[in-house]
C-alpha positions as CSV (number, residue, x, y, z in Angstrom):
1,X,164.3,48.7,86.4
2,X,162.2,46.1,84.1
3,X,162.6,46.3,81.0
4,X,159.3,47.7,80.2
5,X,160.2,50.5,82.5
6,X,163.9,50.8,80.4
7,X,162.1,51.0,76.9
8,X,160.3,53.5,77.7
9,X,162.6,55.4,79.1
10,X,164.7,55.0,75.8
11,X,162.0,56.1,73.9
12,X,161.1,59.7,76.1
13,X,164.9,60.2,75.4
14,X,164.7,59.7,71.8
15,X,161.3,61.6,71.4
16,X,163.1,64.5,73.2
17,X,166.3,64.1,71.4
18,X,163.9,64.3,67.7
19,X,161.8,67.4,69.2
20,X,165.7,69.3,69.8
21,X,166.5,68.5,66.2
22,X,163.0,69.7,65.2
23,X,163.1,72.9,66.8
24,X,166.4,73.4,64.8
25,X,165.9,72.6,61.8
26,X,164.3,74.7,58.6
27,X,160.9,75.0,57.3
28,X,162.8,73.3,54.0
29,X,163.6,70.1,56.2
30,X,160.3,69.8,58.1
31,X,157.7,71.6,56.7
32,X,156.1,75.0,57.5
33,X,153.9,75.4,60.9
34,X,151.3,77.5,59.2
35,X,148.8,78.9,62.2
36,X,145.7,81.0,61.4
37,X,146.3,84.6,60.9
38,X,143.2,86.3,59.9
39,X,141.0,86.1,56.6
40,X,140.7,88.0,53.6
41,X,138.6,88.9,51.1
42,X,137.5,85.2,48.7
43,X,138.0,87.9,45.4
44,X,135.1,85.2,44.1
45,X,132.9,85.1,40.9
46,X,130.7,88.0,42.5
47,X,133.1,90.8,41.9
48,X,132.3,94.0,43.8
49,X,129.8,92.0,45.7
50,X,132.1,89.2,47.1
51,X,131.4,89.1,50.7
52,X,132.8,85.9,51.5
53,X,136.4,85.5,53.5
54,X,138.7,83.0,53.3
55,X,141.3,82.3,55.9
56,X,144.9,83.8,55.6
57,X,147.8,81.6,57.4
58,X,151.0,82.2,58.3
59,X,154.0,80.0,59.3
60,X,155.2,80.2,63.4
61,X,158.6,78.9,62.1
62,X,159.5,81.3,59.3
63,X,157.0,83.7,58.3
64,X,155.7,82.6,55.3
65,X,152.2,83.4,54.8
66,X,149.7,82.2,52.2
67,X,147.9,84.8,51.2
68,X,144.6,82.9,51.4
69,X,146.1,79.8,49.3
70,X,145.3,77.1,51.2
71,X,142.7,74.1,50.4
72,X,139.9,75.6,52.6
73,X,140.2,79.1,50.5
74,X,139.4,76.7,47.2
75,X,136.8,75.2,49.0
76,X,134.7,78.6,49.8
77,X,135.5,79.9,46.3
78,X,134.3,76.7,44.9
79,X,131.0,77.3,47.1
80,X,130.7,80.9,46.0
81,X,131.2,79.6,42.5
82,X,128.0,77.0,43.0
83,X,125.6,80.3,44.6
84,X,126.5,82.5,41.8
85,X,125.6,79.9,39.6
């Protein structure tokens, strides 16, 4: 094999041996997966009359959902904010 060939080899097996230790490791150690769930309700400046929706997501790893705390949520209530203005 050249060594071209060998290097990459190495690094397939080192990319495979980091995706193992990945998969086993906590949400503490590498971060949450967080996936779309759903949407709910913005609860913006409108009250009764907020018909806005802001996504809800939820972690693939552990569970952990957001509740619709997440930087696009701020950005529609932010928005909402602005129209009601």
């Amino acid at each position: 094999m050249s060594g071209l060939v060998e290097e990459l080899a190495a690094a397939e097996a080192r990319a495979d041996q980091l995706r193992r230790r990945v998969a086993a490791s906590t949400c503490a150690e590498v971060g949450c997966d967080m996936q779309s769930y759903g949407g709910c309700n913005a609860c913006c400046d409108l009250g009764d009359n907020c018909g806005c929706s802001v996504p809800v997501n939820v972690c693939t790893r552990c569970g952990d959902c957001d509740y619709g705390d997440n930087a696009e949520a701020t950005e529609v209530r932010r928005l909402c904010a602005e129209a009601a203005a």
